[in-house]
Backbone bond lengths (Angstrom), bond angles and torsions (degrees), N, CA, C in turn:
res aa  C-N    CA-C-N  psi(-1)  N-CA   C-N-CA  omega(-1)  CA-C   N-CA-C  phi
1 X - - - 1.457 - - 1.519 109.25 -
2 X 1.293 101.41 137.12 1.611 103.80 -172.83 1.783 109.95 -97.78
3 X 1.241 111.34 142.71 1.659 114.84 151.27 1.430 114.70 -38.82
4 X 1.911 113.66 117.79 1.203 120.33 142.79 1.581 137.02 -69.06
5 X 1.523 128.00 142.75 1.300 102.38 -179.61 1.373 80.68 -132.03
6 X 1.418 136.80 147.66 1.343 132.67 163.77 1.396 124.15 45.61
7 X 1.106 117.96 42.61 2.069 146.91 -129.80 1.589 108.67 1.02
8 X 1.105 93.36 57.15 1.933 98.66 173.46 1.787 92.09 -123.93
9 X 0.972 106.47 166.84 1.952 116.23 179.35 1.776 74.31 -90.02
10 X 1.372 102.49 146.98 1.480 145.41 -179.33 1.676 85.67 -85.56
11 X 1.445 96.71 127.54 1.682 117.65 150.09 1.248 122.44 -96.89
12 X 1.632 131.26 112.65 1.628 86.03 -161.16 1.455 106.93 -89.37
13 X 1.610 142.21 27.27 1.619 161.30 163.54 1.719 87.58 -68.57
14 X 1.203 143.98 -29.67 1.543 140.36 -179.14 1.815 114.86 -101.65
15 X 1.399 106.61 9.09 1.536 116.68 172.23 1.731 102.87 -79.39
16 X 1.288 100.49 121.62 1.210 116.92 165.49 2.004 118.30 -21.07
17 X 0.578 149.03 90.85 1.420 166.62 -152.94 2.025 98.86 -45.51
18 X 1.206 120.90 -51.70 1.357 129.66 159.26 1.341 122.94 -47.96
19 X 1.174 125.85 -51.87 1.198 153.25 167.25 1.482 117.74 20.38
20 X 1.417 133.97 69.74 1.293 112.33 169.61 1.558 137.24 -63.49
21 X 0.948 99.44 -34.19 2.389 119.49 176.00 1.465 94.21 -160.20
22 X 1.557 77.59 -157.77 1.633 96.62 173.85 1.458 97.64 -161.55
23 X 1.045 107.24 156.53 1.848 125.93 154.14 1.530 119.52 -65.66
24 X 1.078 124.82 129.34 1.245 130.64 -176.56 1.727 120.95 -134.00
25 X 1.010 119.16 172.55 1.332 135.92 -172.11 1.501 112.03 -147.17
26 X 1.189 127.62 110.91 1.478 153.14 138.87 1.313 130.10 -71.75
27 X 1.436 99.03 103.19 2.030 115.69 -179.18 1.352 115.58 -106.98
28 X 1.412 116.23 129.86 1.651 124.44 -163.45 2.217 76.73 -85.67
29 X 0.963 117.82 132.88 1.738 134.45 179.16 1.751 91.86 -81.36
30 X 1.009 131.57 -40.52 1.273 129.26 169.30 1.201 133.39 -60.26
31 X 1.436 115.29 -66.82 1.264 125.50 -176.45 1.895 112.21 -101.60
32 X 1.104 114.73 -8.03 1.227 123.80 179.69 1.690 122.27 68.66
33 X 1.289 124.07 28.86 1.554 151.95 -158.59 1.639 84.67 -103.77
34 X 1.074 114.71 124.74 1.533 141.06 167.27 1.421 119.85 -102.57
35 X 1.473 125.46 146.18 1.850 134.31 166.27 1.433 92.10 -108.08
36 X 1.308 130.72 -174.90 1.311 149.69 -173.00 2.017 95.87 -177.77
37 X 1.117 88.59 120.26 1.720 98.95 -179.82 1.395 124.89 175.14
38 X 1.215 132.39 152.52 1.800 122.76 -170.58 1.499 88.72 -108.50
39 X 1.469 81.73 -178.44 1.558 134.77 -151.38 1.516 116.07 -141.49
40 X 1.429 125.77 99.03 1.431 131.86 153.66 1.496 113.80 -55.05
41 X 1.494 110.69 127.53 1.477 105.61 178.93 1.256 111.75 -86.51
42 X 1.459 125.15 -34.29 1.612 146.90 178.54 1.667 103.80 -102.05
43 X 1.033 102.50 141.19 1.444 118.19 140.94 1.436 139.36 -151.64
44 X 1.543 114.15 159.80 1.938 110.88 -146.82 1.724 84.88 -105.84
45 X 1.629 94.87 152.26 1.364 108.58 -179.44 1.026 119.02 -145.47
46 X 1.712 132.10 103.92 1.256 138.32 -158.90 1.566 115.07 -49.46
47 X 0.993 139.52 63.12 1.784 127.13 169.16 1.604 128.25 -32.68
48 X 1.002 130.27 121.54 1.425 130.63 170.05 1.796 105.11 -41.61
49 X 1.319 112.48 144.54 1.517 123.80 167.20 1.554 113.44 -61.53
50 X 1.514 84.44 128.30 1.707 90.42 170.47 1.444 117.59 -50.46
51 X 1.244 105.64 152.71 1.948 124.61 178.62 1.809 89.60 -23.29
52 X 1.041 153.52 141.69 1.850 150.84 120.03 1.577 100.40 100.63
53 X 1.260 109.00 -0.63 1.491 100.49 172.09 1.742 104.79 -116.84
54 X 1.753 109.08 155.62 1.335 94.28 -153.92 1.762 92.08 -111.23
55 X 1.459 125.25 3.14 1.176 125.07 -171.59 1.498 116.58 -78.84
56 X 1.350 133.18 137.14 1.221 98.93 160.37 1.473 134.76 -102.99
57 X 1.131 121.49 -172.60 1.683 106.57 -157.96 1.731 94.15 -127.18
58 X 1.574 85.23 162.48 1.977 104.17 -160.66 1.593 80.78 -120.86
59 X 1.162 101.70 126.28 2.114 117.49 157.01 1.551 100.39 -114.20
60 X 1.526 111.86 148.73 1.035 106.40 163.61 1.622 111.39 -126.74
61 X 1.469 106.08 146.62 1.726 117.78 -151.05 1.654 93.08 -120.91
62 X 1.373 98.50 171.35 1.456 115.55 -174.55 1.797 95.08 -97.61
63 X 1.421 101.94 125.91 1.349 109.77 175.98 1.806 127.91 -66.03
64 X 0.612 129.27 164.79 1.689 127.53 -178.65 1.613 107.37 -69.91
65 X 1.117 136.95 9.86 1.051 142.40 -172.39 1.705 119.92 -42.95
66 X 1.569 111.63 -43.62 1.230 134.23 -156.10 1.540 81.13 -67.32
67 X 1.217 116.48 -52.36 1.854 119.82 -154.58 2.295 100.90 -91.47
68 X 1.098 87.75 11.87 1.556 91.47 -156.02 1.564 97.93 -67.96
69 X 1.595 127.51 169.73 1.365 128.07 168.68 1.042 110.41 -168.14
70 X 1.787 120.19 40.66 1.228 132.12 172.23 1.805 102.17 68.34
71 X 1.874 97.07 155.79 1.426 115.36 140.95 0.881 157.72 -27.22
72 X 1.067 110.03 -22.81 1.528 101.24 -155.44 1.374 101.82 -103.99
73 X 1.441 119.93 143.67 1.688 125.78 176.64 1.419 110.14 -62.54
74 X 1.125 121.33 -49.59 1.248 103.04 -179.30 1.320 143.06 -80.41
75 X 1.585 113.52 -20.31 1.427 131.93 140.06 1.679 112.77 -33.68
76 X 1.288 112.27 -47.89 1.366 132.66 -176.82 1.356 125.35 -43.84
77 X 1.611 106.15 -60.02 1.070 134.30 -153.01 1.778 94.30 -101.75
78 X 1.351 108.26 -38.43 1.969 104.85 176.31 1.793 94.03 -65.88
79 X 1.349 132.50 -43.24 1.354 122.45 -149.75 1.961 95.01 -82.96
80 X 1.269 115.79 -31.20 1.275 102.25 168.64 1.525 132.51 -80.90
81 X 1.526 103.98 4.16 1.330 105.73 165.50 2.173 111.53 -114.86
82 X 1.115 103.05 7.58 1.214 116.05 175.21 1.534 122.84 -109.79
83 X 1.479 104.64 -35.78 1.534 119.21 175.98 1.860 93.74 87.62
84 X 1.546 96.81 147.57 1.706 135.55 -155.83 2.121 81.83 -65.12
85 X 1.150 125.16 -45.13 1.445 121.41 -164.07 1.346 114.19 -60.84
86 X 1.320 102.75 -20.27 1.985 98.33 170.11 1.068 116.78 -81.90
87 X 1.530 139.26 25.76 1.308 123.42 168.19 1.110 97.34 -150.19
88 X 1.901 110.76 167.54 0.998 139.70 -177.11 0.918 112.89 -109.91
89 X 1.559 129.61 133.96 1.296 154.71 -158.89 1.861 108.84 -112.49
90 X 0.884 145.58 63.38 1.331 145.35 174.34 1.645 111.45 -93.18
91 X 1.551 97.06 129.01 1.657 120.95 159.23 1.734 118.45 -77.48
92 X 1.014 112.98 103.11 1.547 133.45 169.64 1.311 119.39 -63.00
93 X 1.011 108.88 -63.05 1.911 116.81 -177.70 2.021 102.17 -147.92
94 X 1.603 93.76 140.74 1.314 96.31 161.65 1.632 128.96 -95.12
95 X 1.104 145.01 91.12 1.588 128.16 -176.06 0.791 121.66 -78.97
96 X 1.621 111.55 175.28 1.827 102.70 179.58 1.636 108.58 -138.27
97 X 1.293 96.27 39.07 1.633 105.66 -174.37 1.734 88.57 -147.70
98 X 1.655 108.85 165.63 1.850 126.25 168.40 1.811 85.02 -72.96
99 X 1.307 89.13 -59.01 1.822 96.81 -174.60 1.416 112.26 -41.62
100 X 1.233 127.92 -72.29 1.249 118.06 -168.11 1.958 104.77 -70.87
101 X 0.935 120.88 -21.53 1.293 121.47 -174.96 1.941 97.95 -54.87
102 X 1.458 108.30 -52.36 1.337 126.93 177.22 1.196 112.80 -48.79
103 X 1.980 126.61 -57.29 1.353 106.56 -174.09 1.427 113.58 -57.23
104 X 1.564 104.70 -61.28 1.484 107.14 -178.97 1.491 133.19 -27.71
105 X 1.281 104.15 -45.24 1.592 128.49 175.60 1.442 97.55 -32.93
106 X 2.053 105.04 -61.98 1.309 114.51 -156.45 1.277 107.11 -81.00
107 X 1.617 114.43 -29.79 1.651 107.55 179.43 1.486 106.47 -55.32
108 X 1.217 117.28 -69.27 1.504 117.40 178.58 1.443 130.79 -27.75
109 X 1.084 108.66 -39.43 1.503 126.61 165.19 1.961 118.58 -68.19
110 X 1.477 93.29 -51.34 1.572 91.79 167.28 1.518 133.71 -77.13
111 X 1.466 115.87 -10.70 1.483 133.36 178.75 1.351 86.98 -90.70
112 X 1.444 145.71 -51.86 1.486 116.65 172.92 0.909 137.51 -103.83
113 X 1.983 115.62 36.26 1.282 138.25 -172.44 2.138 117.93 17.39
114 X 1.560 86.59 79.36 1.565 102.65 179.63 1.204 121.88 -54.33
115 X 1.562 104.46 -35.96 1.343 103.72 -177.04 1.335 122.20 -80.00
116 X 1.862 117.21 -15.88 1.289 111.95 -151.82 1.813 99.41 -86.60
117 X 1.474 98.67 -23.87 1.661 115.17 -175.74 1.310 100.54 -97.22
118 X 1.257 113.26 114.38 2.013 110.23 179.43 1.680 82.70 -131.20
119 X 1.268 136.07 9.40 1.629 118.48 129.51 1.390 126.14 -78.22
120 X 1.313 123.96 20.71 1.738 118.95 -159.19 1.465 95.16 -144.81
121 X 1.721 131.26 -33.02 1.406 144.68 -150.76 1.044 97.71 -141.12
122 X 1.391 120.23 126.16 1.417 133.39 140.22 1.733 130.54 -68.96
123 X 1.269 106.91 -0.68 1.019 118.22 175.02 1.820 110.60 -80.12
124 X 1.542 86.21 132.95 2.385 85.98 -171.62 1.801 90.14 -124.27
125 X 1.750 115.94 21.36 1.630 82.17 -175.38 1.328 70.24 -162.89
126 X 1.935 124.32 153.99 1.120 138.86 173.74 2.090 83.04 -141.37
127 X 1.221 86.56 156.53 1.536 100.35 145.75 1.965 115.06 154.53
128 X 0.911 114.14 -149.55 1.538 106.42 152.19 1.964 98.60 140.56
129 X 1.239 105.98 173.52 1.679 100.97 177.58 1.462 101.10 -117.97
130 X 1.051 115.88 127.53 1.792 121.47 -178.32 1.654 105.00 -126.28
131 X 0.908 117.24 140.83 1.563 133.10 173.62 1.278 102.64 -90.46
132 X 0.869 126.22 -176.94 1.718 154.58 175.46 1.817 111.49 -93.03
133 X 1.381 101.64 -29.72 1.145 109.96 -167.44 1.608 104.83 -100.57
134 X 0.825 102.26 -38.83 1.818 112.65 163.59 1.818 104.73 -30.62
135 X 1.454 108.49 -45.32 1.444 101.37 -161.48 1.066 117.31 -103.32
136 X 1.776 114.96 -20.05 1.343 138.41 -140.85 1.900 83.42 -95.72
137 X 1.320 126.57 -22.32 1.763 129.03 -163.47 1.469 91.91 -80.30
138 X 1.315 134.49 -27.50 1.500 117.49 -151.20 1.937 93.46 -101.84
């Protein structure tokens, strides 16, 4: 199942060029039960130092995103006994910060109060620490 962006399948050659993740949304096609949660597009991975040099070195890699289907265990555990084709995969917002990736995450979650509906959300935990400055750079 592919990423929606604006209900078209996501290219990711049309991702914003800055781009750290995005916010996303996961819909059970059956039962109509939603996640709300981001997505790192990159991630850095410490390498051992070359042969005589004593530093070590940072690459940065393309995250698992493409194959991703959120956190949550119980989302988890229904999609491996249901199979990946019952749900919908939609992109919400792109950011270009961890920080802003974070507020959004949480706005999204608090504009459709995840926690208060645990027939509608699989989501059982919001929170996170955000600065001012986190959001205020992009």
């Amino acid at each position: 199942m592919t990423w929606l962006y604006k209900d078209e399948p996501f290219d990711p050659e049309s991702a914003p060029e800055d781009c750290a993740g995005f916010v996303y949304r996961i819909t059970n096609l059956d039962t109509d039960m939603k996640y709300i949660g981001k997505k790192s597009m990159w991630s850095k991975r410490t390498l051992p130092p070359l042969k005589g040099q004593k530093r070590k070195r940072k690459k940065v890699f393309e995250s698992d995103w493409r194959e991703y289907y959120g956190s949550s265990a119980n989302l988890n555990e229904e999609r491996a006994r249901i199979g990946d084709d019952r749900y919908k995969r939609e992109i919400l917002r792109f950011c270009k910060s961890k920080g802003e990736l974070s507020y959004y995450e949480l706005k999204y979650q608090m504009d459709e109060d995840v926690l208060l509906k645990p027939d509608e959300y699989y989501n059982a935990f919001v929170g996170g620490k955000i600065h001012r400055s986190h959001v205020l750079k992009s």
